[in-house]
C-alpha positions as CSV (number, residue, x, y, z in Angstrom):
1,X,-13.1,11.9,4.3
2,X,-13.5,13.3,1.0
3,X,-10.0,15.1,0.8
4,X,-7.9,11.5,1.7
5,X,-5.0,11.0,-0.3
6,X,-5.8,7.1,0.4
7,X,-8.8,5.5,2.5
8,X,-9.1,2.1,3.1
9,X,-12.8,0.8,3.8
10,X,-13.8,-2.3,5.4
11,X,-11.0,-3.9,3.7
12,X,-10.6,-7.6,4.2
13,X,-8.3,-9.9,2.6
14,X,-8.2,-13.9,3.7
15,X,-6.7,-16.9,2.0
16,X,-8.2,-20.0,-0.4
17,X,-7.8,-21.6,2.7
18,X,-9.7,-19.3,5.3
19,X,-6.9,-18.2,6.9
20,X,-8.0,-14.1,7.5
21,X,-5.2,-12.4,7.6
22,X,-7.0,-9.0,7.5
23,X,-10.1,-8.1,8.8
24,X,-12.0,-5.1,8.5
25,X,-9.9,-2.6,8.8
26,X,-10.8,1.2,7.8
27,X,-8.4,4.3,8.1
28,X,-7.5,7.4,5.9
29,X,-4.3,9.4,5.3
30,X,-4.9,13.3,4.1
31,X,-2.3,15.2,2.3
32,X,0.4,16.0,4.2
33,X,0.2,13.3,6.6
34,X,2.3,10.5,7.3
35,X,1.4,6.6,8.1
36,X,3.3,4.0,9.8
37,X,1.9,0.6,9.5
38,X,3.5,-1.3,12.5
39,X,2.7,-5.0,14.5
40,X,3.9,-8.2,15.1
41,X,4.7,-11.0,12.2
42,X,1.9,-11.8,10.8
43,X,-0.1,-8.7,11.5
44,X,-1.3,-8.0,7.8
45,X,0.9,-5.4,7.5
46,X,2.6,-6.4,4.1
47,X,-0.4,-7.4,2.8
48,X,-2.1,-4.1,3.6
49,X,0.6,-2.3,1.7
50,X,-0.1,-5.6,-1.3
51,X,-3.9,-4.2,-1.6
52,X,-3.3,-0.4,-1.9
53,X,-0.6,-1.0,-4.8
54,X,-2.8,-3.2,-6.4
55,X,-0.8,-6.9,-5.9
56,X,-3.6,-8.2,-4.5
57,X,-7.0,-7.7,-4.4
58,X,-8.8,-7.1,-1.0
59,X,-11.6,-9.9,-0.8
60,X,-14.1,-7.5,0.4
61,X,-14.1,-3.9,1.0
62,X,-12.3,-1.3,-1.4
63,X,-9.8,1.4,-1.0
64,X,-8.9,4.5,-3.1
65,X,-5.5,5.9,-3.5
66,X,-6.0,9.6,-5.1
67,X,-9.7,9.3,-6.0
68,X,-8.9,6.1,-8.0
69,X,-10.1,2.2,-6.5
70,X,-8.0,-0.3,-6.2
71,X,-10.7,-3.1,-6.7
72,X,-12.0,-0.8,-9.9
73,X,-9.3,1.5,-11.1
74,X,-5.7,-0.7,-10.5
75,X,-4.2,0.5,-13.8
76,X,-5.1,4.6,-12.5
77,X,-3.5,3.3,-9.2
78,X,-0.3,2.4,-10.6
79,X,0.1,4.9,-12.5
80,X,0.1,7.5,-9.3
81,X,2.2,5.1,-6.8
82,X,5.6,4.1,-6.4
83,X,6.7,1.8,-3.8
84,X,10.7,0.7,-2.4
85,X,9.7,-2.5,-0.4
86,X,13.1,-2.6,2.1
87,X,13.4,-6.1,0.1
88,X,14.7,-4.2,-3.0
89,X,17.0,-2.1,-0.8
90,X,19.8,-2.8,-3.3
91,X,22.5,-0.6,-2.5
92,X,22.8,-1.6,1.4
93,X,25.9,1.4,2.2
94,X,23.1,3.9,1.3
95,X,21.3,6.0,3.2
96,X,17.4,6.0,2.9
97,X,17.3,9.1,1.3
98,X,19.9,7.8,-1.3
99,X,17.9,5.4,-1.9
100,X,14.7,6.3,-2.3
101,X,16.3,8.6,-5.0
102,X,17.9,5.2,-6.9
103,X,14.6,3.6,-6.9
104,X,12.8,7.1,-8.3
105,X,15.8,7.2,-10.8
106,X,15.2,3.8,-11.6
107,X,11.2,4.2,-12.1
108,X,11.9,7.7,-13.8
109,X,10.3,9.9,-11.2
């Protein structure tokens, strides 16, 4: 897995409270590829997308995005990433294209 744009290893992210709300999960996207992250409410998969932009750290495991760790190298990581949660869809009558392009206009990509 040494060419992964992103891997995720034996990441695991629970609450003060012991509530797990990921556990153990490993996968990698190459170059070129494409990811879906789909599952019921509750699945983890917000907070999966949280730990590999660096909102929140994983509370075991790592994962690197480029060759850069999330646990170790956040400030690399956000410097390479840009993410358009559909909560800061702001211009609704858009398409998606249009707005990815907004947001990127926005961050200056």
């Amino acid at each position: 897995m040494t060419h992964a744009t992103f891997e995720v290893k034996d990441g695991c992210f629970g609450y003060p409270h012991g509530r797990q709300v990921l556990k153990h999960i490993s996968f990698s996207v190459s170059k070129g590829e494409m990811l879906a992250i789909l599952g019921p409410n509750g699945a983890g998969k917000t907070t999966t997308i949280k730990m590999l932009t660096c909102l929140t750290k994983p509370t075991r495991g790592d994962a690197t995005v480029g060759s850069f760790s999330i646990t170790k190298q956040a400030d690399r990581v956000k410097e390479i990433i840009g993410v358009s949660p559909q909560e800061t869809a702001v211009a609704p009558n858009l398409t998606v294209k249009e707005n990815l392009a907004l947001i990127c206009g926005i961050h200056g990509f």
